[in-house]
mmCIF entry with sequence, helices, sheets and N, C-alpha, C, O atoms, coordinates in Angstrom:
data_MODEL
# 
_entry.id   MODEL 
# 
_entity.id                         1 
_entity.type                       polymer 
_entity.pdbx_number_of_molecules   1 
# 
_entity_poly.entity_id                      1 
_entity_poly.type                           'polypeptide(L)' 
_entity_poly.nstd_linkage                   no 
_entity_poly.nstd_monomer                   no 
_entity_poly.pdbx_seq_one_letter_code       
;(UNK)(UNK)(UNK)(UNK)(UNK)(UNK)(UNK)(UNK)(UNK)(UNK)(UNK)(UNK)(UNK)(UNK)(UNK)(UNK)
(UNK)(UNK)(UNK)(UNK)(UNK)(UNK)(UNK)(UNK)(UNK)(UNK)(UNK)(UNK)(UNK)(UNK)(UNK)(UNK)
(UNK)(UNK)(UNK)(UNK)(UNK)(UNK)(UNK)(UNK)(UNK)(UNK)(UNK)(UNK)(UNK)
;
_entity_poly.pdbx_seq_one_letter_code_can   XXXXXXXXXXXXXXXXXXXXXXXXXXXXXXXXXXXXXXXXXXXXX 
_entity_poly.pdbx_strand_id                 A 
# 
loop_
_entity_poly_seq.entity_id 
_entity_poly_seq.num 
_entity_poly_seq.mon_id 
_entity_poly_seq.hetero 
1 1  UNK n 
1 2  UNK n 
1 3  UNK n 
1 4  UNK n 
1 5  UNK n 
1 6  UNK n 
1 7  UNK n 
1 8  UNK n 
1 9  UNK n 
1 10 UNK n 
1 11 UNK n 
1 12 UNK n 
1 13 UNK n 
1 14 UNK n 
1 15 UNK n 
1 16 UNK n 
1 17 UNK n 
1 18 UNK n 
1 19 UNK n 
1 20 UNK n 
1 21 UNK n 
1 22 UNK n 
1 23 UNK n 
1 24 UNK n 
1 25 UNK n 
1 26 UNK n 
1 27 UNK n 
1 28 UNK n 
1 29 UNK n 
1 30 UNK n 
1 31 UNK n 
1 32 UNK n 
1 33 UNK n 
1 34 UNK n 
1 35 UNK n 
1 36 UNK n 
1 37 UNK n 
1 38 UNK n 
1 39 UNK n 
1 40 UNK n 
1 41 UNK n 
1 42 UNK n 
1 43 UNK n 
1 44 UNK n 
1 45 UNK n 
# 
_struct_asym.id          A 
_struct_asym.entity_id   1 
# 
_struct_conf.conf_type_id            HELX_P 
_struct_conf.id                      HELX_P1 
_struct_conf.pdbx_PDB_helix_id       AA1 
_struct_conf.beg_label_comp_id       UNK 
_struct_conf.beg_label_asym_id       A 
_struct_conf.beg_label_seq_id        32 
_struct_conf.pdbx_beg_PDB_ins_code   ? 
_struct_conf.end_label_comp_id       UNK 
_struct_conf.end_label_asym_id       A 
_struct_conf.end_label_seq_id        44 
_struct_conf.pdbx_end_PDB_ins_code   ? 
_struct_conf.beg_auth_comp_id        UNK 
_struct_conf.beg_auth_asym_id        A 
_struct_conf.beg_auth_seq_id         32 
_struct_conf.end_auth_comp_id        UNK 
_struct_conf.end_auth_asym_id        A 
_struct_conf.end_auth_seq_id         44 
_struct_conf.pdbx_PDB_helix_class    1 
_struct_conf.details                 ? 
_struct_conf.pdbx_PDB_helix_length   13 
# 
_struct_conf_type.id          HELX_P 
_struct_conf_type.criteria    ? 
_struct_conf_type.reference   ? 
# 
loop_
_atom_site.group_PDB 
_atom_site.id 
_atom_site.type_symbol 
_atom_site.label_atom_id 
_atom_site.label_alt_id 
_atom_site.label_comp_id 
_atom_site.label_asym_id 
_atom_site.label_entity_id 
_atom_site.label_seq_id 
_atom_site.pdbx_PDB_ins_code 
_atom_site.Cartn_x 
_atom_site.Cartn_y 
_atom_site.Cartn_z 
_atom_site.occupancy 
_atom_site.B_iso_or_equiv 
_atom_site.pdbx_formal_charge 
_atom_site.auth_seq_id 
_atom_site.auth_comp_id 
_atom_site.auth_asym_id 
_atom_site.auth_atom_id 
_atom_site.pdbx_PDB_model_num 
ATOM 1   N N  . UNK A 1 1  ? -33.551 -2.172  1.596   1.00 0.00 ? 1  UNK A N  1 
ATOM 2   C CA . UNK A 1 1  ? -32.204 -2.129  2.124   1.00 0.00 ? 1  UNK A CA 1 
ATOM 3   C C  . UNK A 1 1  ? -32.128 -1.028  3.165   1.00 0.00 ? 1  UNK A C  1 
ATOM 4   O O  . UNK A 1 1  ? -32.689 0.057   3.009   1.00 0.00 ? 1  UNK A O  1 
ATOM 5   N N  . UNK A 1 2  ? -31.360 -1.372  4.307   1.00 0.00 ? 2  UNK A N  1 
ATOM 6   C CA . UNK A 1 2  ? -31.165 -0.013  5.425   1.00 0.00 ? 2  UNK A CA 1 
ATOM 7   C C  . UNK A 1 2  ? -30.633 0.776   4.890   1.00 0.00 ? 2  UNK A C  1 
ATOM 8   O O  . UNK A 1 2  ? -30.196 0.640   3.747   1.00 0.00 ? 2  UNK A O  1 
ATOM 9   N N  . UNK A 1 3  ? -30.488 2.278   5.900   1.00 0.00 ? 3  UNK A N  1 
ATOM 10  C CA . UNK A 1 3  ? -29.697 3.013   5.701   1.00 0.00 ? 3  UNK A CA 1 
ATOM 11  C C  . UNK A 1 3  ? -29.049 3.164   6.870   1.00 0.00 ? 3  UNK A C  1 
ATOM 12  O O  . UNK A 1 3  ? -29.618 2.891   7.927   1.00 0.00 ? 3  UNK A O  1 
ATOM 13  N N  . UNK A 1 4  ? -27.584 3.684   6.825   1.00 0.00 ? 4  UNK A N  1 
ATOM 14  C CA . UNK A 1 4  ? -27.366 3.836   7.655   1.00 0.00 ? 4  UNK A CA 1 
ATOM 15  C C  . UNK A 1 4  ? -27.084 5.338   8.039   1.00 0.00 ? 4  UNK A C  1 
ATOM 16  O O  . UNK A 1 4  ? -26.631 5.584   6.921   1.00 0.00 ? 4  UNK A O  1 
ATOM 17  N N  . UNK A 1 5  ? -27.016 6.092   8.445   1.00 0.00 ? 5  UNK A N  1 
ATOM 18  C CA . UNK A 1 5  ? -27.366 7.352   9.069   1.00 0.00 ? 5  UNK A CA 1 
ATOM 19  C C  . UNK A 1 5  ? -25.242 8.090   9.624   1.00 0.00 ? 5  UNK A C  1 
ATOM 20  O O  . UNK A 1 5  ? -24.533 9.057   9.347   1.00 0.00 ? 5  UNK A O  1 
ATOM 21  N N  . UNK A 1 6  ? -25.160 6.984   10.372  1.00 0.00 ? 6  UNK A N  1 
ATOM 22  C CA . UNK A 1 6  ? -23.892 7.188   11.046  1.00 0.00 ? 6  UNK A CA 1 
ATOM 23  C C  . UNK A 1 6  ? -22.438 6.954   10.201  1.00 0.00 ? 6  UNK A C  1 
ATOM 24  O O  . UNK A 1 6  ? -22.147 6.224   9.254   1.00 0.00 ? 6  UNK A O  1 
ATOM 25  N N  . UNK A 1 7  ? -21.519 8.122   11.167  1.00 0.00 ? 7  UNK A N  1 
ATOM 26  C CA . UNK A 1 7  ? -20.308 8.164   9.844   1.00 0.00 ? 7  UNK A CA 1 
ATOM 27  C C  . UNK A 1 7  ? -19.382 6.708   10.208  1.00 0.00 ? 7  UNK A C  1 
ATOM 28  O O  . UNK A 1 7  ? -19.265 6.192   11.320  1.00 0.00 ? 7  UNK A O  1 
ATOM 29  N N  . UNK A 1 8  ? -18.770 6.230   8.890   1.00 0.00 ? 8  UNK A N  1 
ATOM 30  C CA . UNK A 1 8  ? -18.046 5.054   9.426   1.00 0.00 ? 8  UNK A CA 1 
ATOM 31  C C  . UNK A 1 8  ? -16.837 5.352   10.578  1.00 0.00 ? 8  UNK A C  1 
ATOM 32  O O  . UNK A 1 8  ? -16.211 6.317   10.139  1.00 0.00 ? 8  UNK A O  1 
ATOM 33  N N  . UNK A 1 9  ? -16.473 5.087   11.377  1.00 0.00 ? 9  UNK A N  1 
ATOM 34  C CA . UNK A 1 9  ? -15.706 4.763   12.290  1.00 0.00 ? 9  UNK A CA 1 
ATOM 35  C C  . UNK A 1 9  ? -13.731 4.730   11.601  1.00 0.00 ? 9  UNK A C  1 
ATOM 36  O O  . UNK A 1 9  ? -13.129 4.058   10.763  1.00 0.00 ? 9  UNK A O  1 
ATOM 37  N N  . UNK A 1 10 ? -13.492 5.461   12.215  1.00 0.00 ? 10 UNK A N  1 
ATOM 38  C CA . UNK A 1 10 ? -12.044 5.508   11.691  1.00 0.00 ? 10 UNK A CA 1 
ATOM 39  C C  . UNK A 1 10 ? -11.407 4.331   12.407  1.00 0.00 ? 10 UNK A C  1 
ATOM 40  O O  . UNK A 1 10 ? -11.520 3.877   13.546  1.00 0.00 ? 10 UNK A O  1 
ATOM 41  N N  . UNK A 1 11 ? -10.453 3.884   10.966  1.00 0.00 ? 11 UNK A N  1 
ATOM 42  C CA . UNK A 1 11 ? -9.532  2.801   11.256  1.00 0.00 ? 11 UNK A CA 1 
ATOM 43  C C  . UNK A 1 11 ? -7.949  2.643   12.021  1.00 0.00 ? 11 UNK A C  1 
ATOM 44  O O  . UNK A 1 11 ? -7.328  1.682   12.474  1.00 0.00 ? 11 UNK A O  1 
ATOM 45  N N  . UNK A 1 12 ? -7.704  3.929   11.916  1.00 0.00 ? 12 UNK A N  1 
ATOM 46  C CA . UNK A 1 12 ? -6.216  4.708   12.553  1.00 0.00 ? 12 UNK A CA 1 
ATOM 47  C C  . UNK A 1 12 ? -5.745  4.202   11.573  1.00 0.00 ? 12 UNK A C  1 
ATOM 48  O O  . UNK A 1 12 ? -6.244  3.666   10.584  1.00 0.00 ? 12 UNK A O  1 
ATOM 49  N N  . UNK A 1 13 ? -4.359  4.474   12.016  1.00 0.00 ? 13 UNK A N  1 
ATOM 50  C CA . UNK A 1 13 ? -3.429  3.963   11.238  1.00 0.00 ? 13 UNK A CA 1 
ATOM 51  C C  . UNK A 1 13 ? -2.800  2.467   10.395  1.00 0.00 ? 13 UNK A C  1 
ATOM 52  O O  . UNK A 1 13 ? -2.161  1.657   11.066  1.00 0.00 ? 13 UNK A O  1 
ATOM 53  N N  . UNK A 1 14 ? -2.995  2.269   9.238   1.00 0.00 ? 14 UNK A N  1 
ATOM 54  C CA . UNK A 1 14 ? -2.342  0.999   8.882   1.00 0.00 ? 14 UNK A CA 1 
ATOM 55  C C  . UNK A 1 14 ? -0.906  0.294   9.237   1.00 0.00 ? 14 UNK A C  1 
ATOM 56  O O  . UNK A 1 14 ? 0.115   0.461   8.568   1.00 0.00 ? 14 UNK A O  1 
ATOM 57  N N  . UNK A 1 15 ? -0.996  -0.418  10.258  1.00 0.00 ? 15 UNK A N  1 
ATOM 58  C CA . UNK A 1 15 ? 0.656   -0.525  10.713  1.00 0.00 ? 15 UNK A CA 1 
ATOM 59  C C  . UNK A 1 15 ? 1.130   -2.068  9.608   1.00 0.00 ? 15 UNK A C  1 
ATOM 60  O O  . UNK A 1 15 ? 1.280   -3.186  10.100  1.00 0.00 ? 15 UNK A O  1 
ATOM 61  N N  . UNK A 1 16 ? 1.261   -1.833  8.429   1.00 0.00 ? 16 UNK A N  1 
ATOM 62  C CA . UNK A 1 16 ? 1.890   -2.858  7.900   1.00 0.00 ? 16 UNK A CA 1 
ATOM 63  C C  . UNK A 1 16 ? 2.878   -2.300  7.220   1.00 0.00 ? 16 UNK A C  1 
ATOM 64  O O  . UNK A 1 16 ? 2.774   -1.255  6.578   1.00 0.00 ? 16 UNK A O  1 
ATOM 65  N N  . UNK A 1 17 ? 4.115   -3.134  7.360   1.00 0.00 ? 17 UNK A N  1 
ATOM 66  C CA . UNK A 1 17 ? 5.038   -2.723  6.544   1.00 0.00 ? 17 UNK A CA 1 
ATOM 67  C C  . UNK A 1 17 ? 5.742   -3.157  5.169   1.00 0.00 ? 17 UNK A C  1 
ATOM 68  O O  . UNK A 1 17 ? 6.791   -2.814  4.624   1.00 0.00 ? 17 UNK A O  1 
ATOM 69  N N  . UNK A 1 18 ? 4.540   -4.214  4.783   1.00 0.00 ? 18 UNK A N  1 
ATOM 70  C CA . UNK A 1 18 ? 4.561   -4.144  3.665   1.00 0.00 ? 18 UNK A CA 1 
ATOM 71  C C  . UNK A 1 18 ? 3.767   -3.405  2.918   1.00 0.00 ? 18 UNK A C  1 
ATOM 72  O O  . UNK A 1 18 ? 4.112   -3.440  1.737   1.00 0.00 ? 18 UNK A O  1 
ATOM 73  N N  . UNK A 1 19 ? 2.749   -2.682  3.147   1.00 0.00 ? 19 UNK A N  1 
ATOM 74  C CA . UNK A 1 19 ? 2.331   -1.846  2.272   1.00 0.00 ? 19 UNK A CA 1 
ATOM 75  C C  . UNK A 1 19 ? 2.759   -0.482  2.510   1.00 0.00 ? 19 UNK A C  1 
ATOM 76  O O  . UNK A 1 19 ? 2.287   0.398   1.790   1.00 0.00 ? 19 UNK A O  1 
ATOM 77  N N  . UNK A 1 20 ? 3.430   -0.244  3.248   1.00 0.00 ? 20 UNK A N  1 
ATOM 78  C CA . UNK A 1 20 ? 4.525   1.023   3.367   1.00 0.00 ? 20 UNK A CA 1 
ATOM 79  C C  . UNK A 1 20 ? 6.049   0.809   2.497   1.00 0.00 ? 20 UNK A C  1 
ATOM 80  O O  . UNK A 1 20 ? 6.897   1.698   2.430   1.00 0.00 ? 20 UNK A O  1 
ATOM 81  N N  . UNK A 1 21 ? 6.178   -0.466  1.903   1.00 0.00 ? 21 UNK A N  1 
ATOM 82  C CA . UNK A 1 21 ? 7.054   -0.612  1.135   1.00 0.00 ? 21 UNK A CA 1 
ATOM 83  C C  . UNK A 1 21 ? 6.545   -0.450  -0.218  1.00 0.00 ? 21 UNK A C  1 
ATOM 84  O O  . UNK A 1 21 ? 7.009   0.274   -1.098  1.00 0.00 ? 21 UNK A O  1 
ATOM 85  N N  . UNK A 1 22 ? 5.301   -1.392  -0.285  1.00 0.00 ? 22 UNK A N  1 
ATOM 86  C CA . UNK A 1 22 ? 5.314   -1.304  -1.740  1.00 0.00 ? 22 UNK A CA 1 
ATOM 87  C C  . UNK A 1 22 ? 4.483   0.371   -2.304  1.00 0.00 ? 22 UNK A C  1 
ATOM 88  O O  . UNK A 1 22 ? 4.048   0.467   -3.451  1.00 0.00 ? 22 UNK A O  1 
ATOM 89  N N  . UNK A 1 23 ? 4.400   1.382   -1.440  1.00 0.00 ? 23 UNK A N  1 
ATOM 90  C CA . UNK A 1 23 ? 4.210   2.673   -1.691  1.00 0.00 ? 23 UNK A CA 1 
ATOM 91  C C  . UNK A 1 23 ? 5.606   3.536   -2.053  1.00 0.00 ? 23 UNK A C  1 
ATOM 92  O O  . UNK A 1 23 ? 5.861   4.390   -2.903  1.00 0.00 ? 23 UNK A O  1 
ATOM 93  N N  . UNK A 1 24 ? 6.435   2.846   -0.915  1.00 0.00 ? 24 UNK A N  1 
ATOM 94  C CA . UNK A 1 24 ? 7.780   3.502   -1.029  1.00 0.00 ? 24 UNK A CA 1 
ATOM 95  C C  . UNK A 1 24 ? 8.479   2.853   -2.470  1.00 0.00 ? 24 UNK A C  1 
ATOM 96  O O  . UNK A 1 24 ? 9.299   3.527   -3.094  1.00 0.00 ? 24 UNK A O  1 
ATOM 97  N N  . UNK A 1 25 ? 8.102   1.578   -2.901  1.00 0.00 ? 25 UNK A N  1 
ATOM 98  C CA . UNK A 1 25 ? 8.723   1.240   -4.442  1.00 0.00 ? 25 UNK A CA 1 
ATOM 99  C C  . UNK A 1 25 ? 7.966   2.138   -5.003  1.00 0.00 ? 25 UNK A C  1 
ATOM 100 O O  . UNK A 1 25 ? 8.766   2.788   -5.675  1.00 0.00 ? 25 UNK A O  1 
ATOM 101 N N  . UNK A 1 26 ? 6.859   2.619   -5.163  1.00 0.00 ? 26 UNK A N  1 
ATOM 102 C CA . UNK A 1 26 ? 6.246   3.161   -6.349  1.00 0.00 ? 26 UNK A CA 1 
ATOM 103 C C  . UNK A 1 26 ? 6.889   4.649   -6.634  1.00 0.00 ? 26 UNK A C  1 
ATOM 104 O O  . UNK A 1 26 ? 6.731   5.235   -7.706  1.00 0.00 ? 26 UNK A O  1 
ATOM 105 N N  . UNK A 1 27 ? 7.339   4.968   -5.964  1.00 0.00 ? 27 UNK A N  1 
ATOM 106 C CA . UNK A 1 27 ? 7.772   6.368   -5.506  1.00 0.00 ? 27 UNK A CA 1 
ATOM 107 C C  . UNK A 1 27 ? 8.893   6.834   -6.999  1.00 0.00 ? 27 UNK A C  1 
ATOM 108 O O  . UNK A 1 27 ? 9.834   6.088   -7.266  1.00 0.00 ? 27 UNK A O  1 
ATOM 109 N N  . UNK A 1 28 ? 8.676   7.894   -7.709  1.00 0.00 ? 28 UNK A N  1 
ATOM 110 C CA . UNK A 1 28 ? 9.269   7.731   -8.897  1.00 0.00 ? 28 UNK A CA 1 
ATOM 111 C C  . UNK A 1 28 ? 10.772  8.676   -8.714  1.00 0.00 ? 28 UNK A C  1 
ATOM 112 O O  . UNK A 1 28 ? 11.310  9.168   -9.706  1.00 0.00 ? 28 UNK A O  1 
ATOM 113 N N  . UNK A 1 29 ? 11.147  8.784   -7.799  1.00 0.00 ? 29 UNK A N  1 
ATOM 114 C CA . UNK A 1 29 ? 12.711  8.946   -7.465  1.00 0.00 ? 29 UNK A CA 1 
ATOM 115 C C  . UNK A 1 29 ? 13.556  7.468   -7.233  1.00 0.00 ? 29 UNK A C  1 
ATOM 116 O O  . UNK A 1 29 ? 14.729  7.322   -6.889  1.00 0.00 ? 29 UNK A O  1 
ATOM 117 N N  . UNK A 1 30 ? 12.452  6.355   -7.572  1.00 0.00 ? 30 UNK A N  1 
ATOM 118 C CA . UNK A 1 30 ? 13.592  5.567   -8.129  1.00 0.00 ? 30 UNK A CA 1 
ATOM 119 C C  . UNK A 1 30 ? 13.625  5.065   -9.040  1.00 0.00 ? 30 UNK A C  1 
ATOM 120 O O  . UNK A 1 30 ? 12.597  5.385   -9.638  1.00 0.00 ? 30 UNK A O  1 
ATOM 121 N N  . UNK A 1 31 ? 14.322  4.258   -9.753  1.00 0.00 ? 31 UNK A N  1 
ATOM 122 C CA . UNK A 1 31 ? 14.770  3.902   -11.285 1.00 0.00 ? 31 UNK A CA 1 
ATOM 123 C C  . UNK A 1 31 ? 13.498  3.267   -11.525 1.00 0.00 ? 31 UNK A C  1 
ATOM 124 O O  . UNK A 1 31 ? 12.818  3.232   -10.499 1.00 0.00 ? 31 UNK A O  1 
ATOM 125 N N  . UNK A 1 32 ? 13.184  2.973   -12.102 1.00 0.00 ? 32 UNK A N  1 
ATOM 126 C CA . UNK A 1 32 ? 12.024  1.995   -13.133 1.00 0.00 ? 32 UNK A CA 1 
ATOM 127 C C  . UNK A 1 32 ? 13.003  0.588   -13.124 1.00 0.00 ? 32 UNK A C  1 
ATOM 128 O O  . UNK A 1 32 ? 12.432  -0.067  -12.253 1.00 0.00 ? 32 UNK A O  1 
ATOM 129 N N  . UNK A 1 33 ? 13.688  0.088   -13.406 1.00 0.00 ? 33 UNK A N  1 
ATOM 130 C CA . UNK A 1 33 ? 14.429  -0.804  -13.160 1.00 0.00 ? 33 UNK A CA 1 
ATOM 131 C C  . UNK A 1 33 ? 14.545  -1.156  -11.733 1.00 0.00 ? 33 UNK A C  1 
ATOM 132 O O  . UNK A 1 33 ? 14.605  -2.361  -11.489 1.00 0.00 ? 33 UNK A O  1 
ATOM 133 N N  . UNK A 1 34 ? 14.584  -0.402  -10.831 1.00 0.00 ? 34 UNK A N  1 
ATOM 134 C CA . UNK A 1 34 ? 14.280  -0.608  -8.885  1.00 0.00 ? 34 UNK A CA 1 
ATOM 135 C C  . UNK A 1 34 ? 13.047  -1.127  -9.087  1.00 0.00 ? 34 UNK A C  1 
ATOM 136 O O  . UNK A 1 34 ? 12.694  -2.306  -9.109  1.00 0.00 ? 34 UNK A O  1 
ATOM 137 N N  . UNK A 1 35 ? 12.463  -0.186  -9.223  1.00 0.00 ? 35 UNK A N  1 
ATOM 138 C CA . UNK A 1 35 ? 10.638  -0.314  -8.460  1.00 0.00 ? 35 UNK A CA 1 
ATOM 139 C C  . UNK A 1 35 ? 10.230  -1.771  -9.627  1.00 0.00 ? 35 UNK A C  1 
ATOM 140 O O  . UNK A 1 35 ? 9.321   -2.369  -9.052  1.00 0.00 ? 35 UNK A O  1 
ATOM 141 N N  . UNK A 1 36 ? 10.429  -2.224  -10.453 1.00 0.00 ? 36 UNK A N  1 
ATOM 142 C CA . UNK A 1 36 ? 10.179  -3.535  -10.905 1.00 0.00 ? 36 UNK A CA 1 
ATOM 143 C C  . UNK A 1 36 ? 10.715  -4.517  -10.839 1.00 0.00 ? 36 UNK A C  1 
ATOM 144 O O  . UNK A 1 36 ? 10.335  -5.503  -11.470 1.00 0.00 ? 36 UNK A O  1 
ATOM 145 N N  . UNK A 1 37 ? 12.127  -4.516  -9.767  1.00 0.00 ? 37 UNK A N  1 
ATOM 146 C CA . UNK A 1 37 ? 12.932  -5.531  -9.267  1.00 0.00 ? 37 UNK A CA 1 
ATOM 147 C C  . UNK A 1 37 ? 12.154  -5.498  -8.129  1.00 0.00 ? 37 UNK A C  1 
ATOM 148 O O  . UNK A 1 37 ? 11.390  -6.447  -7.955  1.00 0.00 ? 37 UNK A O  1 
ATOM 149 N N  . UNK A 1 38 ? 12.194  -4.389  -7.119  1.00 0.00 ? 38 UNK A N  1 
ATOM 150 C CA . UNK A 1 38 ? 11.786  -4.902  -5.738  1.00 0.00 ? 38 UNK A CA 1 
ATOM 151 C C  . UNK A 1 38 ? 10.231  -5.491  -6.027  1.00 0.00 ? 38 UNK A C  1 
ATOM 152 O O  . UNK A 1 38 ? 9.953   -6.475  -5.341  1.00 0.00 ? 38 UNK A O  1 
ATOM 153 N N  . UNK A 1 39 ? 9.012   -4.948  -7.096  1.00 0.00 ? 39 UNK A N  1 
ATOM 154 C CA . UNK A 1 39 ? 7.976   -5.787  -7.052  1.00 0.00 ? 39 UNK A CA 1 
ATOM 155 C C  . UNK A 1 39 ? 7.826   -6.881  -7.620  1.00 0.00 ? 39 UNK A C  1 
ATOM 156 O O  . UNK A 1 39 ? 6.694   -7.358  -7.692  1.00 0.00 ? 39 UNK A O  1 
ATOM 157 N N  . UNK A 1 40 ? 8.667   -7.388  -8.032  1.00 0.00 ? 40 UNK A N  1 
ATOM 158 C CA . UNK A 1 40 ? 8.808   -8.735  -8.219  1.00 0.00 ? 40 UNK A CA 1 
ATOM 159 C C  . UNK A 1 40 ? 9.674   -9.718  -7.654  1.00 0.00 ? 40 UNK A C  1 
ATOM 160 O O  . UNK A 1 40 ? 9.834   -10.896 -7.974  1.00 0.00 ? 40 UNK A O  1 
ATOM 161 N N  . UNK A 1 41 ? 10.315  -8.890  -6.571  1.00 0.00 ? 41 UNK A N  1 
ATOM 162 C CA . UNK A 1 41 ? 10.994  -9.689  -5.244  1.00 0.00 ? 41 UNK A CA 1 
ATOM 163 C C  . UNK A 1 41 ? 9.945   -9.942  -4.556  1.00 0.00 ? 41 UNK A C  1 
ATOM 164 O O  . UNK A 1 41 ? 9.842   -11.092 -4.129  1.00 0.00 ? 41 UNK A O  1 
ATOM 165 N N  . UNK A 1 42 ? 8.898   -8.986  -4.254  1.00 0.00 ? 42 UNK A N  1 
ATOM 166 C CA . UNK A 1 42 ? 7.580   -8.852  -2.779  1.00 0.00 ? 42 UNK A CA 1 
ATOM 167 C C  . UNK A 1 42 ? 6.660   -9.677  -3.986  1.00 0.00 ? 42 UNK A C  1 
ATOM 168 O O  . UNK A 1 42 ? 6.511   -10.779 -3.458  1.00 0.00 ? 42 UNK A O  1 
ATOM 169 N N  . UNK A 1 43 ? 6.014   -9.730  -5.228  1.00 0.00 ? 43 UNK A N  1 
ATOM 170 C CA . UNK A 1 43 ? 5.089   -10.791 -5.394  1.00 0.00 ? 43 UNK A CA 1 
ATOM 171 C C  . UNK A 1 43 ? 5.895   -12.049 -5.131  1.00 0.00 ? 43 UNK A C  1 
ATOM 172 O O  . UNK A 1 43 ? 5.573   -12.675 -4.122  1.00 0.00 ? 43 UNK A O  1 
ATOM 173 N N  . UNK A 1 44 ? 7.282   -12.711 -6.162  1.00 0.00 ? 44 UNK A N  1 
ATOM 174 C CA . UNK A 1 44 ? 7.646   -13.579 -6.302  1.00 0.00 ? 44 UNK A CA 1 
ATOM 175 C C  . UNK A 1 44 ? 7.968   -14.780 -4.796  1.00 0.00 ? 44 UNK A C  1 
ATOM 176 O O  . UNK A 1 44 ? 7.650   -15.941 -4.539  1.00 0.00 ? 44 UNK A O  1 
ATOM 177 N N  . UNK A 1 45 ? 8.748   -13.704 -4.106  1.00 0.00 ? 45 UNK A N  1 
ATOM 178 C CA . UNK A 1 45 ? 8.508   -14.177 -2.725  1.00 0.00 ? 45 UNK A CA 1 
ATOM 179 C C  . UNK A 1 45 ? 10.715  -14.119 -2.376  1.00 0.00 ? 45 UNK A C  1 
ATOM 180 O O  . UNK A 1 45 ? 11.175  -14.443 -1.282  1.00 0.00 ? 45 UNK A O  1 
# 
């Protein structure tokens, strides 16, 4: 198997805003009752 020698290459920034939401649900300044409504609004659809 190779090696590779060189550092991986930065990705910048993630511009999605759904995974800037579902960080911001996890966030425990809100209810437990929030953060398991809104993630089951974003899986359910």
């Amino acid at each position: 198997m190779a090696h590779d020698d060189d550092p991986p290459e930065s990705l910048g920034a993630i511009d999605d805003d759904r995974l800037r939401l579902i960080f911001t649900w996890c966030h425990p300044a809100l209810a437990e009752a929030a953060r398991v409504a809104l993630t089951l609004r974003l899986v359910g659809g």
